[in-house]
PQR file with spaces between the fields and no chain letter, atoms N, CA, C, O and H, PARSE charges and radii, in Angstrom:
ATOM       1  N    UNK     1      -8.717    8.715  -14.596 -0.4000 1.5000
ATOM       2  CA   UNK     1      -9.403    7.749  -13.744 -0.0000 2.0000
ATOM       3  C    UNK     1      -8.530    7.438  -12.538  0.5500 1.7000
ATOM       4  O    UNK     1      -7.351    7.114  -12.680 -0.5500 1.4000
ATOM       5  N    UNK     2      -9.160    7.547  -11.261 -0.4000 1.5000
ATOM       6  CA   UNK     2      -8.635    6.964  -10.077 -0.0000 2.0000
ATOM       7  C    UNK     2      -8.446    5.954   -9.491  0.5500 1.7000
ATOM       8  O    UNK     2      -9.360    5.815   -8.678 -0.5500 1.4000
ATOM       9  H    UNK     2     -10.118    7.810  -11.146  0.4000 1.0000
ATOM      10  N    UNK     3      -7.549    4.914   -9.435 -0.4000 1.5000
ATOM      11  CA   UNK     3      -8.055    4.232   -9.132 -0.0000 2.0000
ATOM      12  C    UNK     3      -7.274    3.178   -7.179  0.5500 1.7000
ATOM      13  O    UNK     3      -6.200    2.846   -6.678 -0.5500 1.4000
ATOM      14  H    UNK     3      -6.807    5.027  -10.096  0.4000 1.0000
ATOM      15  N    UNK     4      -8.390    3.139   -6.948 -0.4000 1.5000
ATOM      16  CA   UNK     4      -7.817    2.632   -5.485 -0.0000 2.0000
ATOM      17  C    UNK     4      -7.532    1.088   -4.941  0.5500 1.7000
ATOM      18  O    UNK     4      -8.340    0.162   -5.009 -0.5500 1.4000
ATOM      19  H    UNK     4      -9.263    3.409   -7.355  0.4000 1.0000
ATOM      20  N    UNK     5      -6.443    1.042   -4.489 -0.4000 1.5000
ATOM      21  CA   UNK     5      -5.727   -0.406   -4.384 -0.0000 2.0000
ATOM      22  C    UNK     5      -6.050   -0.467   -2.717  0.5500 1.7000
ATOM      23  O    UNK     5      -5.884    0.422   -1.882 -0.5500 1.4000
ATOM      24  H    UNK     5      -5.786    1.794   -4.434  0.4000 1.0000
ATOM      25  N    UNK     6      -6.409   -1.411   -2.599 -0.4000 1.5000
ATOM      26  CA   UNK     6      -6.302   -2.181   -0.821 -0.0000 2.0000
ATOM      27  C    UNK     6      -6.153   -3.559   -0.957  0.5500 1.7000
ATOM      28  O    UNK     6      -6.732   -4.466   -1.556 -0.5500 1.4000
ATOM      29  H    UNK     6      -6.544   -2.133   -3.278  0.4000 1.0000
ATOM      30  N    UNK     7      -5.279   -3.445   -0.280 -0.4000 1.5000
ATOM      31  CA   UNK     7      -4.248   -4.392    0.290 -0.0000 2.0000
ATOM      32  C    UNK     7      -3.514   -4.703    2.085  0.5500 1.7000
ATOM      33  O    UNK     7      -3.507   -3.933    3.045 -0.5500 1.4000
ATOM      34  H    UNK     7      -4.809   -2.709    0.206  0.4000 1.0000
ATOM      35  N    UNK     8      -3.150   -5.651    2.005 -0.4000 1.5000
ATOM      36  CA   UNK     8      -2.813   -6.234    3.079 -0.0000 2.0000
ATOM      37  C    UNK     8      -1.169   -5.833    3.252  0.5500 1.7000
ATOM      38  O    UNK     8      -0.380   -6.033    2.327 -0.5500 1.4000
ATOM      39  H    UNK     8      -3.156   -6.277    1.225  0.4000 1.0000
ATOM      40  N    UNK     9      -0.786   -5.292    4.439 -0.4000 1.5000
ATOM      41  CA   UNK     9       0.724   -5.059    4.444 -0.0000 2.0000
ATOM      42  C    UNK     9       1.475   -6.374    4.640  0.5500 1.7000
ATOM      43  O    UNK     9       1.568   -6.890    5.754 -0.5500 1.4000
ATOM      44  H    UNK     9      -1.426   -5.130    5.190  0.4000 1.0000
ATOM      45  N    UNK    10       2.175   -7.074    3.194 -0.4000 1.5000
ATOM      46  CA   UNK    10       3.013   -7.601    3.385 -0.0000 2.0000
ATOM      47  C    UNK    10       3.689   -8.328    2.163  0.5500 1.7000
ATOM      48  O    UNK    10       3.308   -8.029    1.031 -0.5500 1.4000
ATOM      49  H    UNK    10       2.099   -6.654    2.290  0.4000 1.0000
ATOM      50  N    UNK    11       4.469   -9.072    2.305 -0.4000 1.5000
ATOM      51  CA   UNK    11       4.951   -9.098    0.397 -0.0000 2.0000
ATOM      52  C    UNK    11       4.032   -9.362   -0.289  0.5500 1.7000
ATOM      53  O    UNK    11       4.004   -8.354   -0.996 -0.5500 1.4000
ATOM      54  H    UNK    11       4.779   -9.315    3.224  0.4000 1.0000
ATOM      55  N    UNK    12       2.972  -10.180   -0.733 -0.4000 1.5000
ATOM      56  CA   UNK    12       2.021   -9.973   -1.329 -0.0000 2.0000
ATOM      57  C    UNK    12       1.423   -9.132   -1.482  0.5500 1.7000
ATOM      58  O    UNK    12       1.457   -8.916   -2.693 -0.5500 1.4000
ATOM      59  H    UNK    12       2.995  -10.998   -0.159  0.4000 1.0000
ATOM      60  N    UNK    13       0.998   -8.630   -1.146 -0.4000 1.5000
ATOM      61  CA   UNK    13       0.090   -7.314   -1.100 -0.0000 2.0000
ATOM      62  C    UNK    13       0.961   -5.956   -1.689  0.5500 1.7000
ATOM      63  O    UNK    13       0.398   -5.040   -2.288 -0.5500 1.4000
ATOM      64  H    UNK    13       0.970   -8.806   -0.162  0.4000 1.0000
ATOM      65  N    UNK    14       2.069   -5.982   -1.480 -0.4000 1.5000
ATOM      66  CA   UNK    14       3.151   -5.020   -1.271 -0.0000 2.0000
ATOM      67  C    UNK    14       3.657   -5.678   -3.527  0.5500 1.7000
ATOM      68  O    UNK    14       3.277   -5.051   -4.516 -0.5500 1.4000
ATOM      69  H    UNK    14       2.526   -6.726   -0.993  0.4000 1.0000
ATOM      70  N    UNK    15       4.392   -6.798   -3.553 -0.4000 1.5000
ATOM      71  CA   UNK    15       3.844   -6.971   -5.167 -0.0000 2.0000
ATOM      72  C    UNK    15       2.758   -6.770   -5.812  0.5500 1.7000
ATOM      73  O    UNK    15       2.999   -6.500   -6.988 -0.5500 1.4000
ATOM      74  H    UNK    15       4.700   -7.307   -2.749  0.4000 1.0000
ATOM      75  N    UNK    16       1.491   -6.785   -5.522 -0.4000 1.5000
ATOM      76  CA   UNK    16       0.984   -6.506   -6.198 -0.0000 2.0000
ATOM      77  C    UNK    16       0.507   -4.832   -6.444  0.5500 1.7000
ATOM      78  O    UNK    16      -0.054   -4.355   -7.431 -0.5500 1.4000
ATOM      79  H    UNK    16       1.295   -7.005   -4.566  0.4000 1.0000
ATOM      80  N    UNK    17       0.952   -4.133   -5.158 -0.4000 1.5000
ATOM      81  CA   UNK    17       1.317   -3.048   -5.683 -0.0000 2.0000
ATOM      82  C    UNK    17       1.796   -2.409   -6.381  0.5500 1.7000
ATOM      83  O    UNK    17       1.382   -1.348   -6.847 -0.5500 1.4000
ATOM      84  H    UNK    17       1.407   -4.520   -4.357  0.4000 1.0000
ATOM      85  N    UNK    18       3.282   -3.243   -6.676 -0.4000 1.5000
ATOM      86  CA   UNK    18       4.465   -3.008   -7.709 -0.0000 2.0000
ATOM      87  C    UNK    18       3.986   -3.241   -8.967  0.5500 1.7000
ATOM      88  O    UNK    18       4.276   -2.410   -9.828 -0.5500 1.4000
ATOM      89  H    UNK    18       3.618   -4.105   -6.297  0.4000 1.0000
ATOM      90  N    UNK    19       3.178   -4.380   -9.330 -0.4000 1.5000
ATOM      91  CA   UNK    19       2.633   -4.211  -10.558 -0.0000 2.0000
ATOM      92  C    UNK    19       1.772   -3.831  -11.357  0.5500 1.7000
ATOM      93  O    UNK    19       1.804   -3.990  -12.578 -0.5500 1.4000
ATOM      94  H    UNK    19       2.943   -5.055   -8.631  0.4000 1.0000
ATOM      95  N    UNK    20       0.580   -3.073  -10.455 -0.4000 1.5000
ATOM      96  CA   UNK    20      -0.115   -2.039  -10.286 -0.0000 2.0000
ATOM      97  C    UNK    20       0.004   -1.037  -10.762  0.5500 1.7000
ATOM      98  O    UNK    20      -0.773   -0.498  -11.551 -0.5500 1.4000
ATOM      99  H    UNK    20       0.554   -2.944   -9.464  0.4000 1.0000
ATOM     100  N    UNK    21       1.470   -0.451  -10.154 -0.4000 1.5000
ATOM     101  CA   UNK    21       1.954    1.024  -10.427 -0.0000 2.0000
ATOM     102  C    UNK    21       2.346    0.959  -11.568  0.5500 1.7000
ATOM     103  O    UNK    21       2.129    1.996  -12.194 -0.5500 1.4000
ATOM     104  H    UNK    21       2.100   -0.888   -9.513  0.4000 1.0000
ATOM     105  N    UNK    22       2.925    0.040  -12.219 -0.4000 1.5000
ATOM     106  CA   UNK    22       3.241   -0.016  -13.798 -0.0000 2.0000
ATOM     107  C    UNK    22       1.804   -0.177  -14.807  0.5500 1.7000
ATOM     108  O    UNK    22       1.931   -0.150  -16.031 -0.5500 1.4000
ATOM     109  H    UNK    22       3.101   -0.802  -11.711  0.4000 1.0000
ATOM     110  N    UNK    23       0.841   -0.295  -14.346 -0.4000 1.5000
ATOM     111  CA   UNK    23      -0.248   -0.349  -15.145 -0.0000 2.0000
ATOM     112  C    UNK    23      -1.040    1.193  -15.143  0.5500 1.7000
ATOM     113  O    UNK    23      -1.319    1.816  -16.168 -0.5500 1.4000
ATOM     114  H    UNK    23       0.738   -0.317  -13.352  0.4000 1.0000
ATOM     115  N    UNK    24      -1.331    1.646  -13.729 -0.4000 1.5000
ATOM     116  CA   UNK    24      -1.947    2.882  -13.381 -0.0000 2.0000
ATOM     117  C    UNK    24      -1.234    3.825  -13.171  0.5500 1.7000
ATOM     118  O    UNK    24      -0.149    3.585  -12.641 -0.5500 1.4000
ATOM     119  H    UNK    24      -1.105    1.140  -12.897  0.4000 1.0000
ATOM     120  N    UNK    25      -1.530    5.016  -13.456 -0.4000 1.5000
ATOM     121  CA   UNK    25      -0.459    6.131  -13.032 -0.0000 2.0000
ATOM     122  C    UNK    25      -1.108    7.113  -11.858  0.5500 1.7000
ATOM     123  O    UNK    25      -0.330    7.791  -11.187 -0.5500 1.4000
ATOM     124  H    UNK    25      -2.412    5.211  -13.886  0.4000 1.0000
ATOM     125  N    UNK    26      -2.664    7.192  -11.591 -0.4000 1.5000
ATOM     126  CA   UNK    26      -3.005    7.860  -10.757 -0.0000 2.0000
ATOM     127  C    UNK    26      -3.396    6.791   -9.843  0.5500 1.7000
ATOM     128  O    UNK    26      -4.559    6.477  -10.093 -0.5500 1.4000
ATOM     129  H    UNK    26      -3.296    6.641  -12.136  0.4000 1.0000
ATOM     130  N    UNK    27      -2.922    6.124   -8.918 -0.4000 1.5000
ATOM     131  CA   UNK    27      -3.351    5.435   -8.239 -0.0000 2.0000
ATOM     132  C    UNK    27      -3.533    5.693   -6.820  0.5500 1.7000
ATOM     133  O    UNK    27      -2.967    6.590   -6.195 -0.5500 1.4000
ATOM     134  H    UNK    27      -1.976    6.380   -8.715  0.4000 1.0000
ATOM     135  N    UNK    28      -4.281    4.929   -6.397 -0.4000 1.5000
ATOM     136  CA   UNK    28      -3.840    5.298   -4.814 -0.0000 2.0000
ATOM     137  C    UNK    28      -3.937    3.952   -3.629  0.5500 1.7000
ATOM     138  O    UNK    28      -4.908    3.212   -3.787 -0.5500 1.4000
ATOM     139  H    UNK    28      -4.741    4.201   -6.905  0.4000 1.0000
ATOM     140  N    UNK    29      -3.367    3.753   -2.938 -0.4000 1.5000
ATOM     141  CA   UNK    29      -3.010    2.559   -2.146 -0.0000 2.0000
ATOM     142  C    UNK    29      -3.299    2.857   -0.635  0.5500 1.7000
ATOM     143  O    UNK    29      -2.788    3.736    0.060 -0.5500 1.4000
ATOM     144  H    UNK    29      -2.579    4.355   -2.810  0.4000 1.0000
ATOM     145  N    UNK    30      -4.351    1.809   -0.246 -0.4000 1.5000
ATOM     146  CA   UNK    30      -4.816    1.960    1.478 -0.0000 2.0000
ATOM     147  C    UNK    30      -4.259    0.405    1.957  0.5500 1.7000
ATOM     148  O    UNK    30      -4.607   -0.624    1.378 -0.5500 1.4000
ATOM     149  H    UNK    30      -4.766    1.095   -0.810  0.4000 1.0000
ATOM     150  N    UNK    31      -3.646    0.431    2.726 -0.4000 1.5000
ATOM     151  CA   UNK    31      -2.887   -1.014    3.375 -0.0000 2.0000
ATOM     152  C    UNK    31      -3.376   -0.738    4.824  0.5500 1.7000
ATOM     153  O    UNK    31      -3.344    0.273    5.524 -0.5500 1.4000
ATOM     154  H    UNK    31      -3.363    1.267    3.197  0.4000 1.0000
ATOM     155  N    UNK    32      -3.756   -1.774    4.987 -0.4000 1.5000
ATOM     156  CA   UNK    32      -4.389   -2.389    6.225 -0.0000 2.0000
ATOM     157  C    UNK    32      -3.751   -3.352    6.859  0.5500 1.7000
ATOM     158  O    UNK    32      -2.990   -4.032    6.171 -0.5500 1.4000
ATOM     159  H    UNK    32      -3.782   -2.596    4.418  0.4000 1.0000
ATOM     160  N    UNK    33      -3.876   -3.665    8.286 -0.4000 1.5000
ATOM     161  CA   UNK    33      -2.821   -5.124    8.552 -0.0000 2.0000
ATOM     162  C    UNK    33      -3.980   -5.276    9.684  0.5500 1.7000
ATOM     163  O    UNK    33      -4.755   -4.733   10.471 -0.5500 1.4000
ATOM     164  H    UNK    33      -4.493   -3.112    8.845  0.4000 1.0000
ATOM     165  N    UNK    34      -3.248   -6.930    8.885 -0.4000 1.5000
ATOM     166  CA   UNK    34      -4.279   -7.846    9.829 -0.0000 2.0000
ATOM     167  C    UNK    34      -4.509   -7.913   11.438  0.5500 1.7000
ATOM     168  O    UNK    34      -3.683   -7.793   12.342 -0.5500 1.4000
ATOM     169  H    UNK    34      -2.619   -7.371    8.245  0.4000 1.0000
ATOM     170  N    UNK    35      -6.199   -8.192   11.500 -0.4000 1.5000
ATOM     171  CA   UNK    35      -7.202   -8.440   12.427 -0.0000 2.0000
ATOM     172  C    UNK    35      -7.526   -6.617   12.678  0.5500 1.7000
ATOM     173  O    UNK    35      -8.396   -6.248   13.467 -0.5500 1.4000
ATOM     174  H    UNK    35      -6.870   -8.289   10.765  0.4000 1.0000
């Protein structure tokens, strides 16, 4: 299963990546920054 993370570039967004990657192993991450 794939699964896709979006998020906001910045420590938040950026932790909850980190704990993410310890849950999923195929993941994939699109970061966006604001406006």
């Amino acid at each position: 299963m794939k699964v896709f993370h979006l998020s906001h570039i910045d420590l938040d967004g950026y932790g909850c990546q980190l704990v993410s990657r310890e849950f999923f192993q195929d993941i994939v991450f699109y970061n966006a920054n604001y406006g």
